[in-house]
PyMOL CGO cylinders between C-alpha atoms (Angstrom):
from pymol import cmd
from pymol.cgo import CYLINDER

trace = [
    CYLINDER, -56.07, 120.34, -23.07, -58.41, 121.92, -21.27, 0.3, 1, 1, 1, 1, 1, 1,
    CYLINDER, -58.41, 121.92, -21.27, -60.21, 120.76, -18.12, 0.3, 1, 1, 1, 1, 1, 1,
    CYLINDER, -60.21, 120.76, -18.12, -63.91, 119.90, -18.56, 0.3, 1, 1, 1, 1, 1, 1,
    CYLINDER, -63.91, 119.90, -18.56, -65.60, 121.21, -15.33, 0.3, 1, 1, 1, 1, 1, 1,
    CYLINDER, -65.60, 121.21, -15.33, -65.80, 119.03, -12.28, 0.3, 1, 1, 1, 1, 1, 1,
    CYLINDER, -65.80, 119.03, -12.28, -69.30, 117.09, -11.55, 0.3, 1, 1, 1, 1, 1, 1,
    CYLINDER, -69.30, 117.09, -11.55, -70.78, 116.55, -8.24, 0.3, 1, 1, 1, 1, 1, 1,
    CYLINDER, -70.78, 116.55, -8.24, -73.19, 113.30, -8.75, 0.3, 1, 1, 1, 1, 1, 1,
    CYLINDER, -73.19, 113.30, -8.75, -75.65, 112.82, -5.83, 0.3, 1, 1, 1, 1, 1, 1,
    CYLINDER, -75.65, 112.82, -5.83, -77.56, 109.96, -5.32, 0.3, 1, 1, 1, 1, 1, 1,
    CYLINDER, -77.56, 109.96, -5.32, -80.22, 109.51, -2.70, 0.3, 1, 1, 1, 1, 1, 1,
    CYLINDER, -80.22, 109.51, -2.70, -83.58, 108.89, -2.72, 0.3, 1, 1, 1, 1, 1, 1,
    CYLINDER, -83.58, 108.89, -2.72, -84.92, 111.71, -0.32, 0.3, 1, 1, 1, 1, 1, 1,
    CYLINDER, -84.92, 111.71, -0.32, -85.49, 114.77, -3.16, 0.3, 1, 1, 1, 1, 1, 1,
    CYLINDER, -85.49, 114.77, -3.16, -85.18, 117.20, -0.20, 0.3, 1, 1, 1, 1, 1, 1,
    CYLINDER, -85.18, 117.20, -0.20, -81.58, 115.96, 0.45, 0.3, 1, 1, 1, 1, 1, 1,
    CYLINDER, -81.58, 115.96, 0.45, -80.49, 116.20, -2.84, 0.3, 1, 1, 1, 1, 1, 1,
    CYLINDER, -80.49, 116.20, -2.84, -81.69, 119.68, -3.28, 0.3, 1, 1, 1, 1, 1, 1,
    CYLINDER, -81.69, 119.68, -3.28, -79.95, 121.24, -0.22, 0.3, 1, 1, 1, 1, 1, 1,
    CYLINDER, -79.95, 121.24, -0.22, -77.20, 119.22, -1.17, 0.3, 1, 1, 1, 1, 1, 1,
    CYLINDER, -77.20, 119.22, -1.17, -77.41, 121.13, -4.37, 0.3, 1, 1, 1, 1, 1, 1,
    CYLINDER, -77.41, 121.13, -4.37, -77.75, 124.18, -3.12, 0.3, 1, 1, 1, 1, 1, 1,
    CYLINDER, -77.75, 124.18, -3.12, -75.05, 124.02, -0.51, 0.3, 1, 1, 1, 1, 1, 1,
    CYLINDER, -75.05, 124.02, -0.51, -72.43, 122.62, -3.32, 0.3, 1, 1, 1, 1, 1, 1,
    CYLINDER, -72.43, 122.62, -3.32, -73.50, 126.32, -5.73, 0.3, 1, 1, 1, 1, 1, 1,
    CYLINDER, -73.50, 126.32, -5.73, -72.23, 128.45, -2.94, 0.3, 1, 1, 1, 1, 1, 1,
    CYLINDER, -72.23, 128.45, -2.94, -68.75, 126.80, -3.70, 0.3, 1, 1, 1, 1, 1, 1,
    CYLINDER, -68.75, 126.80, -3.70, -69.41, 126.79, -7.43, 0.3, 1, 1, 1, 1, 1, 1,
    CYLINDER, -69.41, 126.79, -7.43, -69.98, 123.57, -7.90, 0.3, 1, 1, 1, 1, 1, 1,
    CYLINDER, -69.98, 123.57, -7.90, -73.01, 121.77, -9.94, 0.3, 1, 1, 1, 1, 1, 1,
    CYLINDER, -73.01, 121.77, -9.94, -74.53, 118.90, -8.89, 0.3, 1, 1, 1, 1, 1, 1,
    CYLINDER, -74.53, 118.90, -8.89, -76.50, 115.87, -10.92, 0.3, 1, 1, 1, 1, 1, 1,
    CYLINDER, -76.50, 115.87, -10.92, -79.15, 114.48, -9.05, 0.3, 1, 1, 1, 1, 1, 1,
    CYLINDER, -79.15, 114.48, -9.05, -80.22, 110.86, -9.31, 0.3, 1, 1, 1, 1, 1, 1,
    CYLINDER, -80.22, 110.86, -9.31, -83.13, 109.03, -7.33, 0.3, 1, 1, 1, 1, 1, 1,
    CYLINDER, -83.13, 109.03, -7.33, -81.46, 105.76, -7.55, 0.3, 1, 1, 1, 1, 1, 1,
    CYLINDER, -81.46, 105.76, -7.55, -78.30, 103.41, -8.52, 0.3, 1, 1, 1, 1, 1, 1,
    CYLINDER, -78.30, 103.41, -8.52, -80.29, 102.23, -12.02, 0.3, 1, 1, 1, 1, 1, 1,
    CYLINDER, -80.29, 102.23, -12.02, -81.37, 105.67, -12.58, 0.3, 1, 1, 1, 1, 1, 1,
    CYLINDER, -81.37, 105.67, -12.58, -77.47, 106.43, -11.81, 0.3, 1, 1, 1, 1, 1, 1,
    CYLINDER, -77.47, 106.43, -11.81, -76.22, 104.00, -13.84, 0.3, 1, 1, 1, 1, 1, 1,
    CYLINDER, -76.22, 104.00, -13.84, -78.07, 104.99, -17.15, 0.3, 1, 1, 1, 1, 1, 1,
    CYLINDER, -78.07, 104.99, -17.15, -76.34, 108.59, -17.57, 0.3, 1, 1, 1, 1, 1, 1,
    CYLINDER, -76.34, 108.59, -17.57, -73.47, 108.72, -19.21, 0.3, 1, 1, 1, 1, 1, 1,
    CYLINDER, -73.47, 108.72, -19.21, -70.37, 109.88, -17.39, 0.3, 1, 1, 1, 1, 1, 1,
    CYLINDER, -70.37, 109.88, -17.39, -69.16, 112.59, -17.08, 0.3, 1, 1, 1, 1, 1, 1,
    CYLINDER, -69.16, 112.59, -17.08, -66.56, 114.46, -18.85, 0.3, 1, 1, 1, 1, 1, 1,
    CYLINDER, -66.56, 114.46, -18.85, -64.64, 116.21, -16.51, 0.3, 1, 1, 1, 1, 1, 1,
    CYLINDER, -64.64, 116.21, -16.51, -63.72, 115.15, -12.93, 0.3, 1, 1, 1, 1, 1, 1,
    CYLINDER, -63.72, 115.15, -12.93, -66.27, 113.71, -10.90, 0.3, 1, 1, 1, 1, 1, 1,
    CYLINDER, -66.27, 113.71, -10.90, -66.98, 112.60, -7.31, 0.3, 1, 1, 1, 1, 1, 1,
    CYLINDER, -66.98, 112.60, -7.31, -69.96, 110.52, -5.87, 0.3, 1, 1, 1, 1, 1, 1,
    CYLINDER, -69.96, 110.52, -5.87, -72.27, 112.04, -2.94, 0.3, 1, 1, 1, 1, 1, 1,
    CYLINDER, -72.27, 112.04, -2.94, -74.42, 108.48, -2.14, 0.3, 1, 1, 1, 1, 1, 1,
    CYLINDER, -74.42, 108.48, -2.14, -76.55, 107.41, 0.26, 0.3, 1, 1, 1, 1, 1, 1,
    CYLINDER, -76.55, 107.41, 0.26, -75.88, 104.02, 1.87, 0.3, 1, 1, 1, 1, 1, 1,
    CYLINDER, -75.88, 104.02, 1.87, -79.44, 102.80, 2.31, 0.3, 1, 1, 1, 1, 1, 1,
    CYLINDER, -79.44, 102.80, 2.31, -81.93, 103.02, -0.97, 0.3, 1, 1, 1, 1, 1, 1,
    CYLINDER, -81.93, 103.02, -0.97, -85.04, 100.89, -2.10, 0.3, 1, 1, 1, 1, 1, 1,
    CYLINDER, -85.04, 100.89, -2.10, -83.32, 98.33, -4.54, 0.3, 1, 1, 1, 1, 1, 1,
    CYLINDER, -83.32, 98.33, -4.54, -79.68, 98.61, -4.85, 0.3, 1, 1, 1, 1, 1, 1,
    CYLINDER, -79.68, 98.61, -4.85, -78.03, 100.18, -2.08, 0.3, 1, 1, 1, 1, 1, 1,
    CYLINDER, -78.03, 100.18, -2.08, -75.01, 102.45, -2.00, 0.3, 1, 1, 1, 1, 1, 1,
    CYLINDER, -75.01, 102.45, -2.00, -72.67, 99.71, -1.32, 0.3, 1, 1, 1, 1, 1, 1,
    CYLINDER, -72.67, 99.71, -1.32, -74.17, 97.40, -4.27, 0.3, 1, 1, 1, 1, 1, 1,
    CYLINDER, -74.17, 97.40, -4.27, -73.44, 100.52, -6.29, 0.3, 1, 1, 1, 1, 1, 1,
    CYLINDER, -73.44, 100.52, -6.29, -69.93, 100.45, -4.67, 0.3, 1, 1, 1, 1, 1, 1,
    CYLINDER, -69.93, 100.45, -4.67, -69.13, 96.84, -5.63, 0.3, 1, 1, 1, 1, 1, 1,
    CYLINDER, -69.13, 96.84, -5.63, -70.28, 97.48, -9.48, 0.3, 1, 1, 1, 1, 1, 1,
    CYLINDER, -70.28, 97.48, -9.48, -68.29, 100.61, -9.89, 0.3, 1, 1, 1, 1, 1, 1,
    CYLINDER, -68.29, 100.61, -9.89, -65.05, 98.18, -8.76, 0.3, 1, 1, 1, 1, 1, 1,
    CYLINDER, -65.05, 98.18, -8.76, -65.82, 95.84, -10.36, 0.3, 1, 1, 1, 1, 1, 1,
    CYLINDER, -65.82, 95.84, -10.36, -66.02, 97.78, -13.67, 0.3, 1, 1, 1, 1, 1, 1,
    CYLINDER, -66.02, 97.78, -13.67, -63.10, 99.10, -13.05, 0.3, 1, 1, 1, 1, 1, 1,
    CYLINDER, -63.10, 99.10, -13.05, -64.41, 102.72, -12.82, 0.3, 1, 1, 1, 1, 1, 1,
    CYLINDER, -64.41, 102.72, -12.82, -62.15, 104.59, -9.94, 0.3, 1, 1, 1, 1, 1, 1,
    CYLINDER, -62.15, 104.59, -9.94, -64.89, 107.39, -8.66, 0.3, 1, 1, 1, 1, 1, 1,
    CYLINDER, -64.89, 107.39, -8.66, -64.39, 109.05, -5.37, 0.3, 1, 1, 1, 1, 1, 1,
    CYLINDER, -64.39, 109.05, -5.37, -67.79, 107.82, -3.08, 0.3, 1, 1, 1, 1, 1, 1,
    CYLINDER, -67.79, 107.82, -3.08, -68.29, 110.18, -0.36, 0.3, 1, 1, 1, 1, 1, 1,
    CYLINDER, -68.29, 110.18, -0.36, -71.04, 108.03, 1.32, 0.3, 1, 1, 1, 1, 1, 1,
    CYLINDER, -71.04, 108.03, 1.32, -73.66, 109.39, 3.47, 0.3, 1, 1, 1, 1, 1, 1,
    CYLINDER, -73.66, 109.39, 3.47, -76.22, 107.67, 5.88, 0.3, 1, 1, 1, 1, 1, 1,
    CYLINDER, -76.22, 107.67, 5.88, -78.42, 108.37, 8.84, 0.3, 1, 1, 1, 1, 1, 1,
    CYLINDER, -78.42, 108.37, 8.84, -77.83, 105.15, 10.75, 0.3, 1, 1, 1, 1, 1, 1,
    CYLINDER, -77.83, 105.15, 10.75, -73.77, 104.15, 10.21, 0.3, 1, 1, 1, 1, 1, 1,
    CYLINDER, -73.77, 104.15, 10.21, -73.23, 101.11, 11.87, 0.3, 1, 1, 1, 1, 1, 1,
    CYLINDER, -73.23, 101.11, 11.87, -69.49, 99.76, 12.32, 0.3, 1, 1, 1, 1, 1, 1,
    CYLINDER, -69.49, 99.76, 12.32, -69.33, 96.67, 9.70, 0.3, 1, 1, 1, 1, 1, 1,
    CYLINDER, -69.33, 96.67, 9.70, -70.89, 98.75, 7.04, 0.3, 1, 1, 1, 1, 1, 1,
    CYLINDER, -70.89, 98.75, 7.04, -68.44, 102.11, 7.72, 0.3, 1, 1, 1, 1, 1, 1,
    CYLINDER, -68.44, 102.11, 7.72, -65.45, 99.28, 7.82, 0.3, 1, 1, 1, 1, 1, 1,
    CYLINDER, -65.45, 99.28, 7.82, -66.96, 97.49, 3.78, 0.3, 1, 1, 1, 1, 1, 1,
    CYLINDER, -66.96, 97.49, 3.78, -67.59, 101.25, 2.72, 0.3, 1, 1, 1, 1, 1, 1,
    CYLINDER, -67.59, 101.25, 2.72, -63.85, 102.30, 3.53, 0.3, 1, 1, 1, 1, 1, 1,
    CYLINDER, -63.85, 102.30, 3.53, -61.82, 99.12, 2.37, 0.3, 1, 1, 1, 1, 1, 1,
    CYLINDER, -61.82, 99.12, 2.37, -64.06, 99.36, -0.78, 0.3, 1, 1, 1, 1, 1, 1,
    CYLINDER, -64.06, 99.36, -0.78, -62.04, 102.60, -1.57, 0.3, 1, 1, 1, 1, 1, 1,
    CYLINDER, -62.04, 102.60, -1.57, -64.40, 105.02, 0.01, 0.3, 1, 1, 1, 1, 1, 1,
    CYLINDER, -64.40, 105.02, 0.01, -63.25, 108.44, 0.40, 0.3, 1, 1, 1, 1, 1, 1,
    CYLINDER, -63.25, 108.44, 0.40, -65.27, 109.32, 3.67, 0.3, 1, 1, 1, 1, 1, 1,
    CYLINDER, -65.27, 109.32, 3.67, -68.46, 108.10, 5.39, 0.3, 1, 1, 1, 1, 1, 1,
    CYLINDER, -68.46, 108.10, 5.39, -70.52, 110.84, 7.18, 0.3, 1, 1, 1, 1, 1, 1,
    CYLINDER, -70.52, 110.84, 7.18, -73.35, 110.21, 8.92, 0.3, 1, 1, 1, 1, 1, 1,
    CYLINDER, -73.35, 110.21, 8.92, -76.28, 112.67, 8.90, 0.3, 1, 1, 1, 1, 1, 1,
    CYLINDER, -76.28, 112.67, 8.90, -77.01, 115.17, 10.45, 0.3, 1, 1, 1, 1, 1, 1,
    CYLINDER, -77.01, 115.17, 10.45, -73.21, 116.44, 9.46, 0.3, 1, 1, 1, 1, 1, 1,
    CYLINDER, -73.21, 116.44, 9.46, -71.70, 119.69, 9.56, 0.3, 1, 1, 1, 1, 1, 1,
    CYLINDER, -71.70, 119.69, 9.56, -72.04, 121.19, 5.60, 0.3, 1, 1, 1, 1, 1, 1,
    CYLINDER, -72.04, 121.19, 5.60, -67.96, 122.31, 5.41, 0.3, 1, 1, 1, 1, 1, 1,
    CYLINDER, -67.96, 122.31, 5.41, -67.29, 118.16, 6.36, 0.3, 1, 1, 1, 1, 1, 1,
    CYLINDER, -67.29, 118.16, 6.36, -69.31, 117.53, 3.14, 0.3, 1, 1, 1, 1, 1, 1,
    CYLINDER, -69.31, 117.53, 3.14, -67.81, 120.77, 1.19, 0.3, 1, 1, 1, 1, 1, 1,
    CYLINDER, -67.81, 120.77, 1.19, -63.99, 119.58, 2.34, 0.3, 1, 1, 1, 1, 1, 1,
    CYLINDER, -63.99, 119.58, 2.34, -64.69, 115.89, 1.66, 0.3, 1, 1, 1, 1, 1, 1,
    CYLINDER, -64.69, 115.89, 1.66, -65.97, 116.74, -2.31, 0.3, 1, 1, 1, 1, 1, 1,
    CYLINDER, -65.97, 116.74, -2.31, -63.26, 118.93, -3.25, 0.3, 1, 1, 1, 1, 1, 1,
    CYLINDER, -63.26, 118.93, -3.25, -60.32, 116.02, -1.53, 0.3, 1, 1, 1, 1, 1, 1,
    CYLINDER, -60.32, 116.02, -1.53, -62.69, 113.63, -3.78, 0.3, 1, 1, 1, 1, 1, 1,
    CYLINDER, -62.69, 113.63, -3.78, -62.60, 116.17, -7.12, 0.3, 1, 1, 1, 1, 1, 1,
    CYLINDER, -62.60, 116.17, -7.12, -58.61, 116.72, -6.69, 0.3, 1, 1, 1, 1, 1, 1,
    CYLINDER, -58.61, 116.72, -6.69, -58.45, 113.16, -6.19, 0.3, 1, 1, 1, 1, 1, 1,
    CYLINDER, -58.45, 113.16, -6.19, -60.14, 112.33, -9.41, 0.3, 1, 1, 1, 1, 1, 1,
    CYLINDER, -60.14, 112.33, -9.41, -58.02, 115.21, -11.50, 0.3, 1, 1, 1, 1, 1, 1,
    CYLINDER, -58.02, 115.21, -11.50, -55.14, 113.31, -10.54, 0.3, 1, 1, 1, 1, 1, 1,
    CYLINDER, -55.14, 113.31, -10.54, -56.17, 110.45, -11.65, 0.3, 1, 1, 1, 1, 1, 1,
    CYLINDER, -56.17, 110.45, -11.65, -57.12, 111.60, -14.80, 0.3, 1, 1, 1, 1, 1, 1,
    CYLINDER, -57.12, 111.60, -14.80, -53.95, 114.05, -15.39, 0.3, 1, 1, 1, 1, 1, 1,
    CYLINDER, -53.95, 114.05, -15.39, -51.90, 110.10, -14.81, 0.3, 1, 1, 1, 1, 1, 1,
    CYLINDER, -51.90, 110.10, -14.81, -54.04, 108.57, -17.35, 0.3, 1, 1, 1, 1, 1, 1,
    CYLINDER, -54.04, 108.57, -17.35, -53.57, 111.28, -19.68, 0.3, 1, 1, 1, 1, 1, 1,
    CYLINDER, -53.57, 111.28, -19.68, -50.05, 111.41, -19.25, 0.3, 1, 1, 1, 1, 1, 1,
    CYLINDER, -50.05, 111.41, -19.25, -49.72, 107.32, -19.60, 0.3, 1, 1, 1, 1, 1, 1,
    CYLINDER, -49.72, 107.32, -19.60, -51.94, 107.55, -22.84, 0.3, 1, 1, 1, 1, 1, 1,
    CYLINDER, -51.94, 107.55, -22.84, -49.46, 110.02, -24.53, 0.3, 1, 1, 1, 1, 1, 1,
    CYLINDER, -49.46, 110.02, -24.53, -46.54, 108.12, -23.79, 0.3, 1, 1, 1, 1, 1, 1,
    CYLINDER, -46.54, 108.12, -23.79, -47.88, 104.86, -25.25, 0.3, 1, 1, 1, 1, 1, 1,
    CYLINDER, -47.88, 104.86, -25.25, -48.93, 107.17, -28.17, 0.3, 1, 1, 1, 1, 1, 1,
    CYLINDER, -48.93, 107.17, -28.17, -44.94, 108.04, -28.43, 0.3, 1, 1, 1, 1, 1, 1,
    CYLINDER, -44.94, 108.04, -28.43, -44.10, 104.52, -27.56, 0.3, 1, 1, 1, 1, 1, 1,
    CYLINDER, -44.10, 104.52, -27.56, -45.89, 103.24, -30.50, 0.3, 1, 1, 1, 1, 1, 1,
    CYLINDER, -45.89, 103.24, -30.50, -44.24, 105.45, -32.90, 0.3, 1, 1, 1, 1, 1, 1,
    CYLINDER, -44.24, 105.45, -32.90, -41.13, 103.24, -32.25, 0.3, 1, 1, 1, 1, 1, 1,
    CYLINDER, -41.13, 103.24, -32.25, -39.66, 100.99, -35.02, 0.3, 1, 1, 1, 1, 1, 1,
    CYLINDER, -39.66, 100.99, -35.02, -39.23, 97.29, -33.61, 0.3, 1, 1, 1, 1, 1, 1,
    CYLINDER, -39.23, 97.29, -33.61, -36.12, 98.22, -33.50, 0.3, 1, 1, 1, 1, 1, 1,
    CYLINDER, -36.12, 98.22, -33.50, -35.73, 101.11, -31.86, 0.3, 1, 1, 1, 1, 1, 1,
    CYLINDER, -35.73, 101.11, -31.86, -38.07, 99.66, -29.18, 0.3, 1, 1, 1, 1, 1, 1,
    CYLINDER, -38.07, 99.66, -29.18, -35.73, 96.90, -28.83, 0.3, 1, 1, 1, 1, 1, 1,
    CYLINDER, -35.73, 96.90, -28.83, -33.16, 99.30, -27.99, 0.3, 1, 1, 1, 1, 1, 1,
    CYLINDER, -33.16, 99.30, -27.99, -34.93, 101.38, -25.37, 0.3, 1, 1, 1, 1, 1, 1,
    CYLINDER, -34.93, 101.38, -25.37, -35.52, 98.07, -23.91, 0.3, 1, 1, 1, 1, 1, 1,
    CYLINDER, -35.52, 98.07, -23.91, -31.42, 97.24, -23.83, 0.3, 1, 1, 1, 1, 1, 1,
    CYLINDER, -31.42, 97.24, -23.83, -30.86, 100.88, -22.52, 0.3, 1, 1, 1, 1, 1, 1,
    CYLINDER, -30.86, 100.88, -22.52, -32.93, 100.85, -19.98, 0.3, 1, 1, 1, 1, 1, 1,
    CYLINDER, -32.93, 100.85, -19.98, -31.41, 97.61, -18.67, 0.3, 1, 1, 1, 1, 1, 1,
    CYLINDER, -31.41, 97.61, -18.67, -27.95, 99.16, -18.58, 0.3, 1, 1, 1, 1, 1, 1,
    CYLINDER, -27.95, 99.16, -18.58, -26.42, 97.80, -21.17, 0.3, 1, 1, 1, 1, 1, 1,
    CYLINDER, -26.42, 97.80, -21.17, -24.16, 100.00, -22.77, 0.3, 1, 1, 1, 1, 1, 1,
    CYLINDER, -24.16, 100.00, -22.77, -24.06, 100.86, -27.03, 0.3, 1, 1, 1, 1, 1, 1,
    CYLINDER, -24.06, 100.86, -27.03, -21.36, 98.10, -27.34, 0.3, 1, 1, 1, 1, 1, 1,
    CYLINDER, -21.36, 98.10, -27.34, -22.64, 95.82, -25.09, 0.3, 1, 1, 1, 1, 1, 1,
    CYLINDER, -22.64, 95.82, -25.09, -26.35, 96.36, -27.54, 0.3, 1, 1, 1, 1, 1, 1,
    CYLINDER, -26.35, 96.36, -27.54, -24.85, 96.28, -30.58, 0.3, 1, 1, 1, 1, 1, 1,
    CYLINDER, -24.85, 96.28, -30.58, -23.25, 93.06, -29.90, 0.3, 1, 1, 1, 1, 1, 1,
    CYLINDER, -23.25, 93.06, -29.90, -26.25, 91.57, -28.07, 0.3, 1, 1, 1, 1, 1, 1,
    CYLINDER, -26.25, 91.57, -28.07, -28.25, 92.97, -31.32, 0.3, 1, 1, 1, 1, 1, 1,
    CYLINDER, -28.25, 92.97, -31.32, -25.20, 91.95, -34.31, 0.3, 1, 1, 1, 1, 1, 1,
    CYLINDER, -25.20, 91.95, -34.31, -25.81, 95.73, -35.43, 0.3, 1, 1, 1, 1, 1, 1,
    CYLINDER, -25.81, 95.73, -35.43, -22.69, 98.37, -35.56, 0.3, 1, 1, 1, 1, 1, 1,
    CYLINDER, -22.69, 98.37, -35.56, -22.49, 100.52, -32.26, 0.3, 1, 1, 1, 1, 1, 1,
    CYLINDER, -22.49, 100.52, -32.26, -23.09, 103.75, -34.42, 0.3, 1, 1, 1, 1, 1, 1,
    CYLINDER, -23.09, 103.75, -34.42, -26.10, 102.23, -35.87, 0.3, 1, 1, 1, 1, 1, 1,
    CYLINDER, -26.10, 102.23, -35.87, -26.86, 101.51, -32.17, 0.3, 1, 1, 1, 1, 1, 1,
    CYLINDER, -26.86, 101.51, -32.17, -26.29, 105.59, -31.76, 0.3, 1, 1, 1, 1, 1, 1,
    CYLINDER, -26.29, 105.59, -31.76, -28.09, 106.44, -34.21, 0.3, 1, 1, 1, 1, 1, 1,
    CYLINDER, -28.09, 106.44, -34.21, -31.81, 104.55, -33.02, 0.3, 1, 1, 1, 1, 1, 1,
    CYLINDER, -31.81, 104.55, -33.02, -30.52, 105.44, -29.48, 0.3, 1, 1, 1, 1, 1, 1,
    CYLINDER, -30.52, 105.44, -29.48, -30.50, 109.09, -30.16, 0.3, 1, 1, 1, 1, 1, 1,
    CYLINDER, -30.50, 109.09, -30.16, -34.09, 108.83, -32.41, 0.3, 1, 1, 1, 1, 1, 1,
    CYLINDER, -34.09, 108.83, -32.41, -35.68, 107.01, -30.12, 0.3, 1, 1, 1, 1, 1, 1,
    CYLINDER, -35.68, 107.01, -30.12, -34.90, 109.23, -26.91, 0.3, 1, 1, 1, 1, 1, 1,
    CYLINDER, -34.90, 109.23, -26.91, -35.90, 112.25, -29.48, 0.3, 1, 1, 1, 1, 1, 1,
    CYLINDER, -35.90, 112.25, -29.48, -39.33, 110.42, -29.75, 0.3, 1, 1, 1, 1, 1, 1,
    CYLINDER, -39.33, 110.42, -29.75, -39.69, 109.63, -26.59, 0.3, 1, 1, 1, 1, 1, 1,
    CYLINDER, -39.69, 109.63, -26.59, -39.34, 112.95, -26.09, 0.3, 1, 1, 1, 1, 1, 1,
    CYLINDER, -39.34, 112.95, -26.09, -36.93, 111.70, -23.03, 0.3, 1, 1, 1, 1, 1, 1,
    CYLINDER, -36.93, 111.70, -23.03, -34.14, 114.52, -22.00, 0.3, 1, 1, 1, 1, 1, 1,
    CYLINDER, -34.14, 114.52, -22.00, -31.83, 111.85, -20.15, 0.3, 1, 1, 1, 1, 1, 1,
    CYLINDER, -31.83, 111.85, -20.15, -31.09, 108.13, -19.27, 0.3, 1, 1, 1, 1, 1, 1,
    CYLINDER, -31.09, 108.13, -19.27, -33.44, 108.13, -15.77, 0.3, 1, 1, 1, 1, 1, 1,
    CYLINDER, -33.44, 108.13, -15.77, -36.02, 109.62, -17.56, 0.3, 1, 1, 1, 1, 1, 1,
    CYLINDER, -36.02, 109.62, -17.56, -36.06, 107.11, -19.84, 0.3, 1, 1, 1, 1, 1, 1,
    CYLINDER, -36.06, 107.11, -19.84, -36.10, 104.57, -17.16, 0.3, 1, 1, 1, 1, 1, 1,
    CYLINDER, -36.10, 104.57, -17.16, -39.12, 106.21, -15.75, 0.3, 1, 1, 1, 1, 1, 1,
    CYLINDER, -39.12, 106.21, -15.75, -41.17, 106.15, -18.83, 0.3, 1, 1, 1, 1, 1, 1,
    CYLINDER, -41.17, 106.15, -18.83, -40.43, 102.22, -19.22, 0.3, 1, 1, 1, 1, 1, 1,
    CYLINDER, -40.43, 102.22, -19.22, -41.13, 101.78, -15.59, 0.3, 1, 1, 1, 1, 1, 1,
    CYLINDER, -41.13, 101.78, -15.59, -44.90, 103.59, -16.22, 0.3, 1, 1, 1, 1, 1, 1,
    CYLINDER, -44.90, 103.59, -16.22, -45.58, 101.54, -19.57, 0.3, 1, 1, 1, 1, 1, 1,
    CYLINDER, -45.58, 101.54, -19.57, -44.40, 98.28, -18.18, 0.3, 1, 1, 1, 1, 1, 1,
    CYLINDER, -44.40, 98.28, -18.18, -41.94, 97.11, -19.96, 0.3, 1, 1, 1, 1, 1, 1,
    CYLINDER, -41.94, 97.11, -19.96, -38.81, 95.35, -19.81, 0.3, 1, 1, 1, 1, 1, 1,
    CYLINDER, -38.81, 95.35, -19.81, -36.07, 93.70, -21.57, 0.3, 1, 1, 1, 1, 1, 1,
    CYLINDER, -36.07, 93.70, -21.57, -37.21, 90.09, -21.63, 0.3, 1, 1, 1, 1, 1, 1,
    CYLINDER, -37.21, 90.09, -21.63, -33.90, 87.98, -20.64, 0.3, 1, 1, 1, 1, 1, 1,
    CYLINDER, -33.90, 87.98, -20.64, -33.66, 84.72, -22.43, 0.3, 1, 1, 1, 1, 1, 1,
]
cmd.load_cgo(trace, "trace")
C-alpha cells in the first residue's frame, strides 16, 4: 500500500506566520495546510497520509491547548508541535504531559521547527504502519472457525495437542489438523510468533 504524502497542518492566527511557515516547510518538500483557527481546523477533513500539527498556543476563541484536550479526548493521536511567543512554565508543563511533541517559543531557530516536524511525521507513520498491521491481523483473525480460534487460544497458553484435544473432547489429529490451518491463516511461521500476534489482538484463553 502505498504511502499518501505527509501533511504539515498549521494553525495560527497571524497569516504572516503561517506563510513563512509555509514557505520554510517547501524548501524541505513538505506542504503545509493553513488554518486561522481551531473551528476552522476542526471542519477539514483529515488527512490521508501522515500528519503533524504546527499550533499556536494563544488564539481568539479556542486556544491551542483547548484544541489539545479535544484531539485526546477523541481519541485522535496527532503529533502537536506547539508554538508561542510568551511560554510560561505551567502551560509548557499541560502542553507536554498532554502528549506534546515539542514547545518552541518564538522567535526560534527554523531547523528546531524543520527537525521537530519530521520527529512528529515519522512519529505519526509509525503509528499508522501499527494500525495497519493490527487491522490485517484481525482481518486474518476473523477468518478463523470458532474452532480453530479456540485452538490458537489453547496453543498459545502452552498446552500441548494432547493436552487440547482432551481439554476440547476432539482427537489430537483433528487437533493437528486446525492447528496447522489456523497457523497457515494466521499466516504465523512458528509458535512465538503466534504468541505475538495474540499478545497484539488481546486475547487469551479464558480459564474457567
Amino acid at each position: 500500500m502505498a504511502d499518501a504524502n505527509p501533511s504539515v497542518l498549521v494553525i495560527d492566527d497571524d497569516p504572516e506566520f503561517r506563510d513563512s511557515v509555509a514557505r520554510l516547510l517547501r524548501t524541505i518538500g513538505l506542504d503545509a495546510r493553513q488554518f486561522s483557527s481551531v473551528p476552522e481546523f476542526l471542519k477539514a477533513d483529515p488527512p490521508e497520509g501522515p500528519t503533524c500539527l504546527v499550533l499556536d498556543v494563544r488564539m481568539p476563541g479556542q486556544s491551542g491547548l483547548d484544541l489539545q484536550r479535544e484531539l485526546t479526548a477523541a481519541n485522535r493521536q496527532v503529533p502537536i508541535i506547539f508554538i508561542t511567543a510568551h511560554a510560561d512554565v505551567p502551560m509548557t508543563v499541560q502542553a507536554m504531559k498532554g502528549g506534546a511533541l515539542e514547545f518552541l517559543t518564538k522567535p526560534f531557530r527554523d531547523q528546531d521547527l524543520l527537525d521537530a516536524v519530521e520527529a512528529g511525521l515519522a512519529r505519526d507513520r509509525a503509528r499508522r504502519e501499527r494500525e495497519g498491521a493490527l487491522a490485517a491481523l484481525r482481518e486474518r483473525f476473523d477468518t478463523l472457525s470458532s474452532r480453530e480460534r479456540d485452538i490458537m487460544l489453547h496453543v498459545v497458553a502452552g498446552r500441548l495437542n494432547k493436552q487440547i484435544a482432551n481439554d476440547i473432547g476432539i482427537a489430537e489429529s483433528t487437533v493437528k489438523v486446525h492447528r496447522t490451518n489456523l497457523m497457515r491463516k494466521m499466516k504465523a511461521r512458528s509458535l512465538p510468533e503466534l504468541s505475538r500476534m495474540a499478545d497484539m489482538l488481546n486475547v487469551r484463553l479464558q480459564h474457567t
